[in-house]
Structures are given as C-alpha cells and as structure tokens.
C-alpha positions in Angstrom: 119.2 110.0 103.6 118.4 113.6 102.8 117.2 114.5 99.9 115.2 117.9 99.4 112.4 116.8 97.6 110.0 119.5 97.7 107.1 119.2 100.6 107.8 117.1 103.5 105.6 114.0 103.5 105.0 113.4 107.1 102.2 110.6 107.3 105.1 107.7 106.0 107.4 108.9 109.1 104.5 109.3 111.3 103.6 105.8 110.2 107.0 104.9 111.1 107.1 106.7 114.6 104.1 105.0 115.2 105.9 101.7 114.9 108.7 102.8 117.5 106.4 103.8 119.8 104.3 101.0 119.8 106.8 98.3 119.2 106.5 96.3 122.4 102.6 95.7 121.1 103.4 94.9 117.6 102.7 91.4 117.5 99.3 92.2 118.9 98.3 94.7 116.3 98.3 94.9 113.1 99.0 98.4 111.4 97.6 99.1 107.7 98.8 102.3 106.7 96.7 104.3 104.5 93.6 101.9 104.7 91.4 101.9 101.5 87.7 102.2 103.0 86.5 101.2 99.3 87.3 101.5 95.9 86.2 105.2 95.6 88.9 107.5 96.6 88.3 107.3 100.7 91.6 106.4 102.8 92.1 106.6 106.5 95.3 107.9 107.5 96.0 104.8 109.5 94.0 101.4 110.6 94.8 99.6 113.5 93.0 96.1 113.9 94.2 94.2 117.3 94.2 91.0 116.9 94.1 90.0 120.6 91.3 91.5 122.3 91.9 90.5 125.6 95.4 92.2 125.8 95.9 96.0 126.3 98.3 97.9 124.8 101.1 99.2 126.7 101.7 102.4 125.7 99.3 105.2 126.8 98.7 106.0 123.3 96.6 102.8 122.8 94.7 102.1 126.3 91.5 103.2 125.0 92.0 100.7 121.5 89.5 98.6 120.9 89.3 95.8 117.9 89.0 98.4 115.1 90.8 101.6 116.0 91.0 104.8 113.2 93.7 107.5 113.3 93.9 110.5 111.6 97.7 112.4 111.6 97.9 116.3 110.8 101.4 117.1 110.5 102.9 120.3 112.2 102.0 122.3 108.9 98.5 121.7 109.2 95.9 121.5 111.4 92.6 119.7 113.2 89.5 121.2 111.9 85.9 121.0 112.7 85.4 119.4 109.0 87.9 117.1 109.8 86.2 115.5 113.0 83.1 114.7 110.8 85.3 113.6 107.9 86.8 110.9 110.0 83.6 110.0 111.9 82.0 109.8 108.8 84.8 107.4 107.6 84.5 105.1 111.0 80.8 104.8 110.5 81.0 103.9 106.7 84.0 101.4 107.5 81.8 100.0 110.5 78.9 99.4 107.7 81.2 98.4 104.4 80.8 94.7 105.2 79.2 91.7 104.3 77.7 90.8 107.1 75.0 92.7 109.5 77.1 94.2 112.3 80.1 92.3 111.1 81.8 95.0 113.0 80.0 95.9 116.5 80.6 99.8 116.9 81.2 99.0 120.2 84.8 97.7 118.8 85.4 101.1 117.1 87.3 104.0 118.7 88.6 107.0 116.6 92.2 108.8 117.4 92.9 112.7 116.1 97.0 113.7 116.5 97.7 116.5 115.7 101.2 118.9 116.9 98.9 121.8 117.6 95.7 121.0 120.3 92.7 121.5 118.1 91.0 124.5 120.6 87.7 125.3 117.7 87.2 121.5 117.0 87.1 120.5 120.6 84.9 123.3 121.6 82.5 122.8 118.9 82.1 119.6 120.1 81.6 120.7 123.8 79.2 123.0 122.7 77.0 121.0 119.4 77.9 117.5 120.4 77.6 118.0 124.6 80.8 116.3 124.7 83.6 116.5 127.2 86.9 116.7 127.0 89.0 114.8 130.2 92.8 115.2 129.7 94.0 111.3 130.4 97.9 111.9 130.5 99.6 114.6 129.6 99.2 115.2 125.3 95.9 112.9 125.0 92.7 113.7 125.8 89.7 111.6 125.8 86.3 113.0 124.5 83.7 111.4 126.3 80.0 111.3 125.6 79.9 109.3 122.3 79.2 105.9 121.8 82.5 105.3 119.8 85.2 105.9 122.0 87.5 109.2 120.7 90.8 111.1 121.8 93.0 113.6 120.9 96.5 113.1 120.6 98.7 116.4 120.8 102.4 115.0 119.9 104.0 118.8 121.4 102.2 117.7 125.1 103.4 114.2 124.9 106.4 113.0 127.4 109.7 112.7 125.8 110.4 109.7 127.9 108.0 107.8 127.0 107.2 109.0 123.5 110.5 110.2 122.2 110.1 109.7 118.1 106.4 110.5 117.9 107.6 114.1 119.9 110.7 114.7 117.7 108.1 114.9 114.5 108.6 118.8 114.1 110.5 121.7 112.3 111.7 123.1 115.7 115.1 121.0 116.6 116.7 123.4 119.3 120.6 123.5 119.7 123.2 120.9 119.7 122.4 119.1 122.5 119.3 117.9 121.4 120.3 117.4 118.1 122.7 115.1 119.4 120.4 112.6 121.8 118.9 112.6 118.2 121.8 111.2 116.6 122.8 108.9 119.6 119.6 107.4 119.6 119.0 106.8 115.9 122.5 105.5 115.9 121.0 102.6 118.5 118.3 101.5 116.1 119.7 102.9 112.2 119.0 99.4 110.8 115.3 99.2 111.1 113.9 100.9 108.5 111.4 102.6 110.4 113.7 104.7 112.2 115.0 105.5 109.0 112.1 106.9 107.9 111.4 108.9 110.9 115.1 110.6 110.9 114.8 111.1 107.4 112.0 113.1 107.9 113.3 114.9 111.5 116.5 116.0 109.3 114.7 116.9 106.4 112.2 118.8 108.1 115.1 120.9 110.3 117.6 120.8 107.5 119.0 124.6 107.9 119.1 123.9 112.0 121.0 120.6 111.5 123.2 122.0 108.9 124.5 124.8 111.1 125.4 122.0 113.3 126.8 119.2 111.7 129.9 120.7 111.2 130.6 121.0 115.0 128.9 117.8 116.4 131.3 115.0 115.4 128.5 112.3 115.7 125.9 114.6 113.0 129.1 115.1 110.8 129.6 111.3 110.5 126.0 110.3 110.2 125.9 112.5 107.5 129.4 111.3 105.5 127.8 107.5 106.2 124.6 108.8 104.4 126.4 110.2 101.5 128.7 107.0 101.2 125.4 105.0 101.4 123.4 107.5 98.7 126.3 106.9 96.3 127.0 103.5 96.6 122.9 102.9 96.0 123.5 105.2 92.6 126.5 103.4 91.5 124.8 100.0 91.4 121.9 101.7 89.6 123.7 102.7 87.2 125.5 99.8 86.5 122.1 98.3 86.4 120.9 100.5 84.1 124.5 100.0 81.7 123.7 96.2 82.1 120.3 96.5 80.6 120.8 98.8 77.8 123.9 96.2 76.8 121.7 93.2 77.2 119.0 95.0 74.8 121.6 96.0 72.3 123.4 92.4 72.1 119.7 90.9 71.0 119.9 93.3 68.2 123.3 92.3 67.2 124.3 96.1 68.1 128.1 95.2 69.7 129.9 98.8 68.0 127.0 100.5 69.8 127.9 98.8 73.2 132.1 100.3 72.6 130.4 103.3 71.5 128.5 104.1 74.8 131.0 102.4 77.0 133.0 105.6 75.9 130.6 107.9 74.9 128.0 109.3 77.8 125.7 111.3 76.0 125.7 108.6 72.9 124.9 105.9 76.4 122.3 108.6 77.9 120.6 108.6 74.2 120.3 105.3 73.7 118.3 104.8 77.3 116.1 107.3 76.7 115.4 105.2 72.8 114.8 102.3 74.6 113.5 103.8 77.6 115.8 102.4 80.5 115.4 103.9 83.6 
C-alpha cells in the first residue's frame, strides 16, 4: 500500500474520504470527481449533483447542498487564497451558464464548498470587508458565508469532530503517538476491502510515513497491516510479471522464435531486452 512516490496527491484520497463520510447519502448523490467544466483546461476539484432534491443530506457537511453543489479541496500543504474564492466562483457561474438551455440550471440550485486544513483568515476577511459578507460558524469546522445569492461555506477539516468526521479529519501529516495510530489501524481494518478506505489510508500512511515507521515495530496491529501490504504488493508484481513473460512468449511463438523463448526463460537480461524490442510493459 505504500509506495513513496514523490508528492502526496491528496485530492484522490480526499475524494475517497469524501465517500466515507458521506456514505449513508450515496445513493442520493452522485459524486464526479474532477468535473470537466469544458473542453478547455477548467476542472473543479469535485461535483456533486443530488439527484433527489427533496432529501437532505445527513451529514453536516452537506445540509446547505442544493441540486448542483462545487467543492474545492486544498490539501494541508497548501492553502485558501483570495484568488482562489474568485477562481471557483468564477467556475460555478461559467458551469451554471455552459448549457444548452436558458437557465437550464437555476443559480438558485448552486452552492459552492471551500475545505481546506488551515481556516482561510485573508480570504474570509476580504470578503467581509469587499463582498459585505458574513461569516456564521454552523458547527464546529464549517462556516457558512452569508450574503450571496449562491449559497457558500467553508469547511476547515482540523475543526471538524472526530466522531462524526473521522477519515475527512485524519487527512494530515500530524499522526500523534501510538494510540492514535492504532484506532487508525482498527478502524481501517473494519472497512480494508472498499477501496475507498484504501485510498484514504494509503494516503494517511504515506503522508506520516517516518511517524508510522517509528511505530510499526511496536504496535502488533501496524506491524501486520504492513507485512499483509507487502504480501499483497508482491503477489500484484508476480502476476505482472508473469503477464508480461506470457506476452513476450506469445509474440515470439508468431515469429517462429521458440530458441529465443529457452533463451529468456534462463537468461534475464536477454528476457528484459527483448521487452523493451517489442515494447512489453
């Protein structure tokens, strides 16, 4: 599950967390992760269209959803910015007007989240201040900013309650001691084989790799979770590889090239020189 693959891409396990978190809604919403607004290069970070508007969404997180409802992540490395609010308003108007039809998409249906790990203190006053809006904390780690016709909040993942937003919390580089590391472990343990919880340890591990590897050693639980990841990563490799094996063999027997099967089935580097000739990968 860990691999050290240079810098930590957040927004998949964010995606992810934001699965867990809102799991209990899931067959009300439907979540398009990196939504294309057109074919020039302008994504939101995530979409979420409900598809019953009559139902509200349990989690505090999505009482203020509409029919149409933009987020924008910035992971613990980065930051909310002033340019960023207008970036993303600009998106939610240009997505409210990319359609076919004349108001195909009321703007009353809109609503615009910002999460962030860090509250965004110059954005939010800027706004008090330029846009005469107000900020009115809702629960504690979201914040409603009241004033504009498109509903908006702020979402600060450090402020949010562990109970009820566990994953989307645990998103961070600042794991603290073995006890929390291993409610981490017991409760991925719980739900391993959905692959969004996958994707959100992966990142939690990866992201606190030096902290977790100090402990893993004397938590029993991490130690296993990690020696079941290992077993898994090379298992994965193996049949790879035999993949690869079996279609470099197949290519050679079309071209009658059987001594240069025995050759590679005992030489590596005369096996590794023949998949890079035919490009096998």
């Amino acid at each position: 599950m860990v691999q050290n693959t240079g810098k930590l891409q957040w927004h998949p396990a964010f995606d992810a967390a934001l699965h867990i978190e809102l799991e209990e809604d899931l067959n009300i919403l439907d979540i398009k992760n990196e939504y294309t607004l057109s074919k020039k290069p302008m994504q939101l970070d995530i979409l979420i269209v409900k598809k019953e508007d009559s139902r509200k969404v349990k989690k505090t997180f999505g009482h203020i959803f509409r029919q149409h409802n933009i987020i924008e992540y910035k992971s613990p490395e980065d930051y909310l910015s002033i340019n960023d609010f207008y970036k993303v308003y600009g998106y939610a108007c240009f997505y409210q007007s990319d359609t076919e039809k004349v108001c195909e998409i009321h703007p009353a249906e809109l609503t615009i989240t910002f999460v962030s790990y860090y509250y965004p203190r110059k954005m939010t006053e800027h706004l008090q201040k330029e846009r005469g809006l107000t900020v009115r904390k809702y629960v504690s780690g979201i914040y409603y900013l009241e004033g504009d016709q498109i509903p908006i909040q702020v979402v600060v993942t450090k402020e949010l309650s562990e109970q009820d937003y566990y994953w989307l919390q645990n998103l961070r580089t600042d794991l603290e001691g073995r006890e929390e590391i291993n409610e981490l472990v017991r409760r991925y343990e719980e739900r391993k084989s959905s692959h969004y919880y996958q994707a959100v340890m992966d990142l939690i591990v990866r992201a606190n790799k030096e902290k977790i590897e100090e402990e893993r050693y004397m938590c029993e639980a991490l130690h296993e979770l990690f020696a079941e990841d290992v077993e898994k990563a090379a298992e994965k490799a193996a049949e790879e590889a035999a993949q690869r094996i079996n279609t470099l063999n197949k290519i050679l027997v079309e071209q009658n090239r059987t001594a240069d099967i025995i050759k590679a089935a005992t030489e590596p580097e005369y096996q590794k020189k023949l998949m890079e000739e035919y490009g096998v990968k």
